[in-house]
DRENTOR-699611 format. One line per 5 residues: number of its first residue (from 0); their letters; for each residue z, x, y of C-alpha. Coordinates in nm, 4 decimals. Layout:
<pts>
NUM) a) Z X Y  ...
</pts>
This chain:
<pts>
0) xxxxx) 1.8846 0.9395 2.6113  1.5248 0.9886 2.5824  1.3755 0.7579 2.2951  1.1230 0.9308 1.9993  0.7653 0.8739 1.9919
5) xxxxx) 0.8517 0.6798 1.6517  1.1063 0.4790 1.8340  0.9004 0.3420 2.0736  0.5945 0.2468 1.8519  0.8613 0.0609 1.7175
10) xxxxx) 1.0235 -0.1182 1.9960  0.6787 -0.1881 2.1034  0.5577 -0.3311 1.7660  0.9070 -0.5547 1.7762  0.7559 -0.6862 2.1055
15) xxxxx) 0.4431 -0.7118 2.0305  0.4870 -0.8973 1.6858  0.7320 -1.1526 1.9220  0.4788 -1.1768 2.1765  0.2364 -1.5019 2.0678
20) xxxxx) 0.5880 -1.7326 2.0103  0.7075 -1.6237 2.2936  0.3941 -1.6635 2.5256  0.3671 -1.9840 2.3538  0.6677 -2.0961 2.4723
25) xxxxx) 0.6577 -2.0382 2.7988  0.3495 -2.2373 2.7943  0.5538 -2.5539 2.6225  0.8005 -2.5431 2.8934  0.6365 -2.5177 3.1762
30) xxxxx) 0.3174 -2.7800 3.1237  0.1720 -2.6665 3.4522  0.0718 -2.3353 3.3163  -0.1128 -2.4816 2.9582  -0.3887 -2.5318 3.1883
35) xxxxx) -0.7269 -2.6753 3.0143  -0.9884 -2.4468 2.8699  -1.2800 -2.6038 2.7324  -1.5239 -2.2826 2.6472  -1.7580 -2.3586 2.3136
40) xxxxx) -1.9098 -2.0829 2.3384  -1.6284 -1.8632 2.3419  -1.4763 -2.0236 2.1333  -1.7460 -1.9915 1.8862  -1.7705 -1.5605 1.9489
45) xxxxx) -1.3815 -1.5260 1.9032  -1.3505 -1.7243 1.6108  -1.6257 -1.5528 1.4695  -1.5141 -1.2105 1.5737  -1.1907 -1.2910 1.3895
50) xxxxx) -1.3529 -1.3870 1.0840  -1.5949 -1.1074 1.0493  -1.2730 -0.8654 1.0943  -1.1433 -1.0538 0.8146  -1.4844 -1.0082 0.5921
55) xxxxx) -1.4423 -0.6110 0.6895  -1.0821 -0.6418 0.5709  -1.1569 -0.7393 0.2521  -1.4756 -0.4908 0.2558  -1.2250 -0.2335 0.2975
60) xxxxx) -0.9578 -0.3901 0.0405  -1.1972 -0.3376 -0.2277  -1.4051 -0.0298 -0.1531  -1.0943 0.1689 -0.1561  -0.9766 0.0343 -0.5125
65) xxxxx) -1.1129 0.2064 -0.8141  -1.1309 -0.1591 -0.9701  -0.9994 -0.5240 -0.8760  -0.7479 -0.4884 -1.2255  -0.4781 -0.4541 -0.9682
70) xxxxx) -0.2811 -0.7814 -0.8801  -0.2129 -0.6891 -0.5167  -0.5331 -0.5376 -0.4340  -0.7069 -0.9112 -0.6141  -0.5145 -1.1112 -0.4140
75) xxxxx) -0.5205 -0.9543 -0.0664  -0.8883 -0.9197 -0.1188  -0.8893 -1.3011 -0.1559  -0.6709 -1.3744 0.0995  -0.8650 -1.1778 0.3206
80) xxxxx) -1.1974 -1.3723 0.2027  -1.0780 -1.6981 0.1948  -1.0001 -1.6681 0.5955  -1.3477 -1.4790 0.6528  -1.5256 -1.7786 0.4554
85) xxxxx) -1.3284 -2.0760 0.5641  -1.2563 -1.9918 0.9372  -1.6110 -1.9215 0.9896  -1.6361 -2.2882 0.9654  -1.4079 -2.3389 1.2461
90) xxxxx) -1.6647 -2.1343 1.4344  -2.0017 -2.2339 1.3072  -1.9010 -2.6050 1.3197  -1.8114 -2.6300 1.6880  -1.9990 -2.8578 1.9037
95) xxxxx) -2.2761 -2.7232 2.0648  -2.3274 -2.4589 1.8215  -2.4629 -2.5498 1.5048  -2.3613 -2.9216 1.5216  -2.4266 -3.1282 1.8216
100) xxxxx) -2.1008 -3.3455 1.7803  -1.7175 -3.2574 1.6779  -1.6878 -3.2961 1.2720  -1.3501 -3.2836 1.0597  -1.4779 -2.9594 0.9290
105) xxxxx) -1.3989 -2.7926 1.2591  -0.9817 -2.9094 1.2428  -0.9551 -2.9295 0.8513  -1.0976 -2.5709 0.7910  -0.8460 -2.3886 1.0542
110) xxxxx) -0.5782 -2.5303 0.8339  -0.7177 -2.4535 0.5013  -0.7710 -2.0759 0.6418  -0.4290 -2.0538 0.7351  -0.3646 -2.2269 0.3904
115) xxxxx) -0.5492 -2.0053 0.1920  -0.4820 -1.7263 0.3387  -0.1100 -1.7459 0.3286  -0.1127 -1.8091 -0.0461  -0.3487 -1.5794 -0.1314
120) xxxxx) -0.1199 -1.3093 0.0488  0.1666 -1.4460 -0.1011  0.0290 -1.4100 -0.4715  -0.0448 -1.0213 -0.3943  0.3165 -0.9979 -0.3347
125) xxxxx) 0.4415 -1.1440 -0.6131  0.5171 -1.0178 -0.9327  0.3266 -1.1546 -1.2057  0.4921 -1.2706 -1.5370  0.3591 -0.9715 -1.8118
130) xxxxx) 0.1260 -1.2331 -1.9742  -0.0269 -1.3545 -1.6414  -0.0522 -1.0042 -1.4933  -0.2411 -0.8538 -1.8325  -0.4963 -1.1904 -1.7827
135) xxxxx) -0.5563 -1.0949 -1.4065  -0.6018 -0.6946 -1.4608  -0.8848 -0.8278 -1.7877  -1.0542 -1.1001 -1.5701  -1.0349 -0.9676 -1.1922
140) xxxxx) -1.3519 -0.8695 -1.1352  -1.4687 -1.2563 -1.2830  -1.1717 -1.4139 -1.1128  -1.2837 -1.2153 -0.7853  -1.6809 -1.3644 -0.8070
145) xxxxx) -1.5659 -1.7272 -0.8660  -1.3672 -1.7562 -0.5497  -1.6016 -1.5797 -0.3529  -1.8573 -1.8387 -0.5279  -1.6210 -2.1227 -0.4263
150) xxxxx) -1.5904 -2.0129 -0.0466  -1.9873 -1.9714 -0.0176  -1.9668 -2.3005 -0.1513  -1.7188 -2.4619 0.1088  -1.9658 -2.3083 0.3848
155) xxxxx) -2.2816 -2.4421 0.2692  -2.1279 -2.7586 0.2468  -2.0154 -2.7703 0.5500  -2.3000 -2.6730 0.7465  -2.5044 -2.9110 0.5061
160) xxxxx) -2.3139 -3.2270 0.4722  -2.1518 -3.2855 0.7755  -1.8740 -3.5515 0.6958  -1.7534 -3.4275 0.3413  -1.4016 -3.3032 0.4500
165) xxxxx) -1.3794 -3.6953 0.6768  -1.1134 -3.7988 0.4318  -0.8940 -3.4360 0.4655  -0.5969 -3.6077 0.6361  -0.5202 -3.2719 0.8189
170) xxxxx) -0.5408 -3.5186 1.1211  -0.2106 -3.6652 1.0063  0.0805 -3.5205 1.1724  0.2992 -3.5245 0.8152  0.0288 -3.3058 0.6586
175) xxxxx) 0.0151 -3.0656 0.9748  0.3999 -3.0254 0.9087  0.3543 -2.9939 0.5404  0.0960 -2.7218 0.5772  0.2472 -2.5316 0.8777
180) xxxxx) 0.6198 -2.4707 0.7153  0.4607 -2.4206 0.3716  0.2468 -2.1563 0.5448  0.5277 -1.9999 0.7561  0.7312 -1.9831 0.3835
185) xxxxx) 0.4541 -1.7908 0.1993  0.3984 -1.5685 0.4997  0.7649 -1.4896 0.5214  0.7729 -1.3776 0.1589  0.4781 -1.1669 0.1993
190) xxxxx) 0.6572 -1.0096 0.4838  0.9677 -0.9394 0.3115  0.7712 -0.8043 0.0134  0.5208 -0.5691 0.2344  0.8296 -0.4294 0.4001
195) xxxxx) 0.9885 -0.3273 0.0864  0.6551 -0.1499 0.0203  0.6871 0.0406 0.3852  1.0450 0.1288 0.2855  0.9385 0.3562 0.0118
200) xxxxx) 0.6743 0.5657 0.1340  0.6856 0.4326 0.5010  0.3032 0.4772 0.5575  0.1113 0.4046 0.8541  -0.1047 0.0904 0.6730
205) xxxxx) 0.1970 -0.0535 0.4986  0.3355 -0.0811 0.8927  0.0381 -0.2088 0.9901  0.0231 -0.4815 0.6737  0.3774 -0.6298 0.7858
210) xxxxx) 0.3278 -0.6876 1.1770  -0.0239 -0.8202 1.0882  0.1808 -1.0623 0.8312  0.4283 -1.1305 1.1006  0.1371 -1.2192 1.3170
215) xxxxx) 0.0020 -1.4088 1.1097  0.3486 -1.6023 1.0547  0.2851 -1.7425 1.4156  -0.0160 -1.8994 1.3913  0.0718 -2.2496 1.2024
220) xxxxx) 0.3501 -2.3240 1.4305  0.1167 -2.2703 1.7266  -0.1685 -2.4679 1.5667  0.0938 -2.7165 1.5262  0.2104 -2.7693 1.8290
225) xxxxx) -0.0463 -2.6265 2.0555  -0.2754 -2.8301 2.2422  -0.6525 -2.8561 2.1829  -0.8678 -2.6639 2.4441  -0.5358 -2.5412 2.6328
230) xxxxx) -0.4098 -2.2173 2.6808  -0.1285 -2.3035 2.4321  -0.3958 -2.3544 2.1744  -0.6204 -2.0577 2.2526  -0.2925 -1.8381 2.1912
235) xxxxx) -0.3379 -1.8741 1.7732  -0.6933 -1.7827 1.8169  -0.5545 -1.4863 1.9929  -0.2809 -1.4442 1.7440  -0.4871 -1.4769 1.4512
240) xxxxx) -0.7497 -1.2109 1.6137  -0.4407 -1.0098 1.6889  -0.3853 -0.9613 1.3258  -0.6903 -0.8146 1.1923  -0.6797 -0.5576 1.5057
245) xxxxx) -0.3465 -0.4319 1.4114  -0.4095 -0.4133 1.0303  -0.7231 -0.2018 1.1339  -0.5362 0.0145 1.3552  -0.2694 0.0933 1.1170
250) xxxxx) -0.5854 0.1761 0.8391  -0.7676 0.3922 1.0531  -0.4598 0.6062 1.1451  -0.4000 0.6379 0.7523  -0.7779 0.7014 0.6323
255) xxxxx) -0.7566 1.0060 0.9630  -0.4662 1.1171 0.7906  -0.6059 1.1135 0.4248  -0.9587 1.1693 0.4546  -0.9886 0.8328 0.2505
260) xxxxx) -1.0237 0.5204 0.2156  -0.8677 0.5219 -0.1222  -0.5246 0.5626 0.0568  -0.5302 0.2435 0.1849  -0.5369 0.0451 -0.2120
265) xxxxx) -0.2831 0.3387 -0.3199  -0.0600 0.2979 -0.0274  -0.0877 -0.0913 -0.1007  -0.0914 -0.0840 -0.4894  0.2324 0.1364 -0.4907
270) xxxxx) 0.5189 -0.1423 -0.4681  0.3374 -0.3441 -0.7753  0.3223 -0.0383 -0.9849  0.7024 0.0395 -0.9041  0.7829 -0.2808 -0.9777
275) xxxxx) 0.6054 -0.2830 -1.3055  0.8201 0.0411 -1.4041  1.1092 -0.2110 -1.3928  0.9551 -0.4108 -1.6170  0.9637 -0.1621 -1.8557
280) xxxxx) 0.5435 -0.1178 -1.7976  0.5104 0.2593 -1.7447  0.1499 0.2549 -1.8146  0.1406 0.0545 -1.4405  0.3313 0.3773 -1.3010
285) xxxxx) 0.1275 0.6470 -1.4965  -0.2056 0.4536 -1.2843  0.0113 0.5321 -0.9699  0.0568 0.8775 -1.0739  -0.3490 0.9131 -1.1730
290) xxxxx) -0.4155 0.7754 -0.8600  -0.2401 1.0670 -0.6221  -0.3983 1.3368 -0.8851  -0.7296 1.2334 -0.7753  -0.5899 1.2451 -0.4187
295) xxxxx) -0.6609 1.6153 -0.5416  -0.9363 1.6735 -0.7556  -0.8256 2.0099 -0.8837  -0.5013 1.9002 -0.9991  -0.6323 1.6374 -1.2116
300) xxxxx) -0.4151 1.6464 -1.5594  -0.1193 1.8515 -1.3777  0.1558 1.5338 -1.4293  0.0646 1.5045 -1.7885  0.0763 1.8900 -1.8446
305) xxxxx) 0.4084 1.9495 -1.6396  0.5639 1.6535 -1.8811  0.5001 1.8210 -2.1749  0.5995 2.1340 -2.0612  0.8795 2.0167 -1.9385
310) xxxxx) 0.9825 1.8344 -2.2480  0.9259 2.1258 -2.4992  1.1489 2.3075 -2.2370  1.4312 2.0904 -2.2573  1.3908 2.0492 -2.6093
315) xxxxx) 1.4301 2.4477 -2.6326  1.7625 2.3714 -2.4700  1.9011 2.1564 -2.6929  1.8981 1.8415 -2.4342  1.9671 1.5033 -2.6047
320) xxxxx) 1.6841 1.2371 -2.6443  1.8485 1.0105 -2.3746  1.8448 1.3357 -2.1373  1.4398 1.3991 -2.2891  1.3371 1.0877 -2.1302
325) xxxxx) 1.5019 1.1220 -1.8557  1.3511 1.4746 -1.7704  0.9984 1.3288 -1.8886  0.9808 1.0414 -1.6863  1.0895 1.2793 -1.3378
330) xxxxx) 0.8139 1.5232 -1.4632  0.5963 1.2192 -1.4487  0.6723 1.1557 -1.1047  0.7819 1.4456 -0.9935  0.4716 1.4572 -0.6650
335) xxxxx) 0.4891 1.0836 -0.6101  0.6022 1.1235 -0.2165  0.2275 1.2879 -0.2130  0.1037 0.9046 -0.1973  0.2016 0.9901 0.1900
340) xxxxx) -0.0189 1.3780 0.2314  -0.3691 1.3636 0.3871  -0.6167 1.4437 0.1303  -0.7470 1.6691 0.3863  -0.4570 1.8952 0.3443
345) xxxxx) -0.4538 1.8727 -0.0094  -0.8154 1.9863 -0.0665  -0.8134 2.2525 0.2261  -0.9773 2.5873 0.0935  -0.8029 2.8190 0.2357
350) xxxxx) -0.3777 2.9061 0.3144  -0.2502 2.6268 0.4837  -0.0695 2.6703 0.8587  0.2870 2.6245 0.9176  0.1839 2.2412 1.0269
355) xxxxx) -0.0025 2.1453 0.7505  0.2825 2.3665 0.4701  0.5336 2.1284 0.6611  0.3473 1.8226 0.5862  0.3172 1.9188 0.1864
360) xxxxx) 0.6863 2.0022 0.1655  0.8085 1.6328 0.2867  0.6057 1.5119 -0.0262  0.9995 1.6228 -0.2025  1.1761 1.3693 0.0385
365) xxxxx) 0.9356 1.1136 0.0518  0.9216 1.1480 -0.3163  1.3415 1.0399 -0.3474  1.3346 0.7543 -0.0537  1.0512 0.6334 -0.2900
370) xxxxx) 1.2305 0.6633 -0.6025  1.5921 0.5476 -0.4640  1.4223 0.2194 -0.4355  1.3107 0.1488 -0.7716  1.5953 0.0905 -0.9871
375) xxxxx) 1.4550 0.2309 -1.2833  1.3946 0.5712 -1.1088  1.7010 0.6289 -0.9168  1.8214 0.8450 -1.1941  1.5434 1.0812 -1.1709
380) xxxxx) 1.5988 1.0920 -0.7593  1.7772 1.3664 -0.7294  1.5162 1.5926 -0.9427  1.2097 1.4723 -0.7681  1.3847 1.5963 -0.4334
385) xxxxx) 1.4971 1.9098 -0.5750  1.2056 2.0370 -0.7963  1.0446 2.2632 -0.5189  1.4485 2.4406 -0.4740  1.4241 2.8151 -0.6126
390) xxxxx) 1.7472 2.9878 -0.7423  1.7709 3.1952 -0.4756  1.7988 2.9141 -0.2125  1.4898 3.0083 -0.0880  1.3050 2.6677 -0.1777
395) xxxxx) 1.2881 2.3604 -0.0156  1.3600 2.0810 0.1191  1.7295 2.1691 0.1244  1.7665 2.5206 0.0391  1.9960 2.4684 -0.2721
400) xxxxx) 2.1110 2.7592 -0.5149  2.2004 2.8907 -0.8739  2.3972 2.5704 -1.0517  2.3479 2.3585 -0.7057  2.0177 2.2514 -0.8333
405) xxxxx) 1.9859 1.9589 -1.0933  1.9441 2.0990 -1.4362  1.5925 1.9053 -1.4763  1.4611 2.0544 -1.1598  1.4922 2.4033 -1.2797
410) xxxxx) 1.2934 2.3160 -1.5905  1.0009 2.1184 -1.4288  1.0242 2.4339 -1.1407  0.9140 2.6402 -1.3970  0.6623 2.3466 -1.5785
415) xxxxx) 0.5539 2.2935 -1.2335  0.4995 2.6522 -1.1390  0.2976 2.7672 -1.4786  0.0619 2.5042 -1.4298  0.0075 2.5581 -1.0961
420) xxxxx) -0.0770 2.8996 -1.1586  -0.3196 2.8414 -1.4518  -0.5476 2.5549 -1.2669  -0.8083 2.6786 -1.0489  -0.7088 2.5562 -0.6684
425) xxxxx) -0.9129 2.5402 -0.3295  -0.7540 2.8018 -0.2009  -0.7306 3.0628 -0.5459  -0.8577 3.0663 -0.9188  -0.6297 2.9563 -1.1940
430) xxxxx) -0.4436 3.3078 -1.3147  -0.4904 3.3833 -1.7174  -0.2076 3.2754 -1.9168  -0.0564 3.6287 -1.9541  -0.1026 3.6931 -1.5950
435) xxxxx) 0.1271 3.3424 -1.5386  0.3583 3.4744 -1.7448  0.3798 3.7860 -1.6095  0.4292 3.6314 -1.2417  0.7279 3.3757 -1.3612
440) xxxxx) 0.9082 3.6740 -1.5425  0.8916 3.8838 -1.2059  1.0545 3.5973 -0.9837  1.2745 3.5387 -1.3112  1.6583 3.5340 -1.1649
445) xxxxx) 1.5438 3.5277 -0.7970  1.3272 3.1907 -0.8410  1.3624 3.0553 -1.1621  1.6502 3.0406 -1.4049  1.6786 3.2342 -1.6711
450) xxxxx) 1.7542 3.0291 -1.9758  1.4911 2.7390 -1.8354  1.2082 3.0528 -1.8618  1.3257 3.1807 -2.1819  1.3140 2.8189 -2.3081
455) xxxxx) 0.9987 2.7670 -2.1788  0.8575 3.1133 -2.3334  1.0296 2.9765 -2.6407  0.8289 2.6679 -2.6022  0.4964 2.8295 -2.6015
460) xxxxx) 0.5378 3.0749 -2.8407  0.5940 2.7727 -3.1007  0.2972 2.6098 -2.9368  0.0739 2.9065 -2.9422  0.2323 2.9726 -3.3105
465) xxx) 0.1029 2.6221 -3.4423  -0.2585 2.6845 -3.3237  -0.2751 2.9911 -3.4749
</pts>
């Protein structure tokens, strides 16, 4: 049996990610092979290679946010700071290069990196007490400029006053041990939580974010254990370099994909938002929502619309206020699985091909594998998979019919479908209002059912009654 494309990147990333430990190892039990490799000068390019890749990486991080309000997107910038700033040391400080001897800068500052970097990653994975989380979004912009003050400051300090880190007992072996497995913790819990966050919408730089994490997870053993200026010890340089080269892999596929950059914080963002929802914070989820609208400029306002609609349909029908906030909050995120469609194919002027139609209509499944794995929207699963369905089983994803579509899909069908039609697109201009009408009562019975049109007629007829 033949393996899928997607089935080998994987087996390849499971090898890959094992690779450095493994390679490592071999080198530990066979001494022979750990030969000596005293190169400042490389030394000095690769650790500076790797920290400029981490500079970009936080470059990216926060010219793709709209703001640094997010938790995740604060943190990981950090993280990814902290290791540009502090591993530059590492580089700058090795003998030869700027400093003619060896200084405790050069040893002390590959540990705080790893340090720094692991807890800074760990923090964007973590959910924030409500308090804590309200402080962050207020002050992150503030918060972000005082740690970017305090690792200009660890530089200069370095480079200026050669023995102030003399008394950093990273030299112990204790400490080493303490920082390594405190590392290799954090880093595990960053992987665990980035995975969850590829298990929703499974995109290509969430991927990427986890093996570069489970890179990552390797280097403090190997700087533990390594020796200096062996090949044992050049392997978490490598590692470490390794990283930043997958994480910018997996980004560049996505932003092809998009168009955007702004994929990347949305793609990142999405598990904090979801998690949020739980909280009971749905303004956290309607910034999720807002943020795949402007994925699309032109249907800017269509979530909020559809929910209203929706809601004066169901209240047309007589639906109880339990089963009212149930049908509002999957009109709300009703298009979430379009976190996942190129912006490219979203903003195309013209009819899409059969590629690019196929692309748009797994926005409905990646919409429920999203939703299954929030508890608070598991409810509203079923709906978000089933909203494009048409009575006549001519919809999609599944081809459902008549009563075999959820109640709350056939009223956000027809939400969906008016506001579609009214709101100018790339390919069309928005249809009047009678013109909408007159299109949803022609596919009445085939598309759409009855009662949720006459509802919704019912709706707007009240609506258009009150302005008058």
């Amino acid at each position: 049996m033949s393996l899928s494309i997607s089935a080998l990147a994987r087996s390849l990333a499971a090898v890959a990610v094992g690779a450095p430990l493994l390679l490592f190892g071999l080198f530990r039990a066979f001494p022979g092979w750990d030969a000596s490799i005293v190169a400042n000068d490389e030394h000095f390019w690769i650790v500076g290679g790797t920290s400029l890749a981490a500079l970009l990486a936080c470059i990216v991080v926060v010219a793709s946010a709209r703001s640094l309000r997010e938790t995740r997107l604060l943190f990981l910038a950090l993280a990814f700071a902290s290791v540009a700033g502090i591993f530059s040391v590492h580089g700058l400080m090795t003998p030869g290069m700027i400093a003619d001897e060896f200084y405790a800068s050069v040893p002390v500052s590959a540990w705080l990196s790893v340090m720094a970097g692991a807890t800074f990653v760990a923090l964007s994975a973590l959910e924030m007490p409500a308090a804590v989380d309200r402080a962050i979004r207020r002050f992150g912009a503030v918060i972000f400029a005082w740690a970017v003050i305090g690792i200009a400051a660890y530089i200069v300090l370095s480079i200026e006053v050669d023995e102030w880190l003399n008394d950093v007992p990273t030299d112990e072996r204790e400490v080493q041990y303490a920082f390594a497995g405190a590392a290799m913790l954090l880093f595990a819990f960053a992987i665990y939580r980035y995975a969850q966050a590829y298990l929703f919408a499974r995109l290509p730089s969430q991927a990427a974010m986890v093996v570069a994490l489970a890179l990552l997870f390797q280097v403090p053993p190997i700087l533990l254990w390594g020796t200096v200026w062996h090949v044992s010890w050049w392997v978490y340089h490598a590692t470490y370099a390794a990283a930043f080269a997958v994480l910018f892999a997996g980004w560049v596929i996505e932003t092809r994909r998009a168009g955007s950059l702004r994929v990347i914080a949305d793609a990142l963002s999405m598990r904090d938002a979801l998690a949020q929802l739980n909280r009971g914070l749905h303004a956290h989820v309607l910034e999720l929502v807002d943020a795949i609208e402007a994925k699309d400029v032109s249907t800017l306002g269509h979530v909020t619309r559809v929910s209203a609609y929706a809601l004066g349909i169901g209240k047309q029908m007589g639906l109880p206020a339990h089963e009212l906030r149930s049908l509002v909050l999957a009109a709300q995120m009703h298009d979430v699985g379009k976190i996942g469609t190129p912006d490219a194919i979203l903003r195309k002027r013209g009819k899409l091909d059969e590629t690019e139609f196929a692309e748009v209509k797994r926005h409905a499944l990646r919409g429920e594998r999203i939703a299954r794995g929030v508890p608070a929207l598991r409810q509203v699963a079923p709906v978000i998979r089933a909203h494009h369905e048409r009575l006549n089983g001519q919809g999609y994803p599944d081809g459902l019919a008549g009563d075999e579509i959820p109640l709350h899909a056939r009223i956000i069908a027809v939400a969906d479908t008016y506001d579609a039609l009214t709101s100018d697109r790339p390919y069309r201009h928005a249809l009047t209002h009678d013109d909408a009408l007159a299109e949803i009562r022609r596919v009445t019975g085939a598309e759409f059912d009855p009662r949720c049109v006459d509802a919704f007629l019912a709706s707007i007829g009240e609506t258009e009654a009150r302005a008058a």
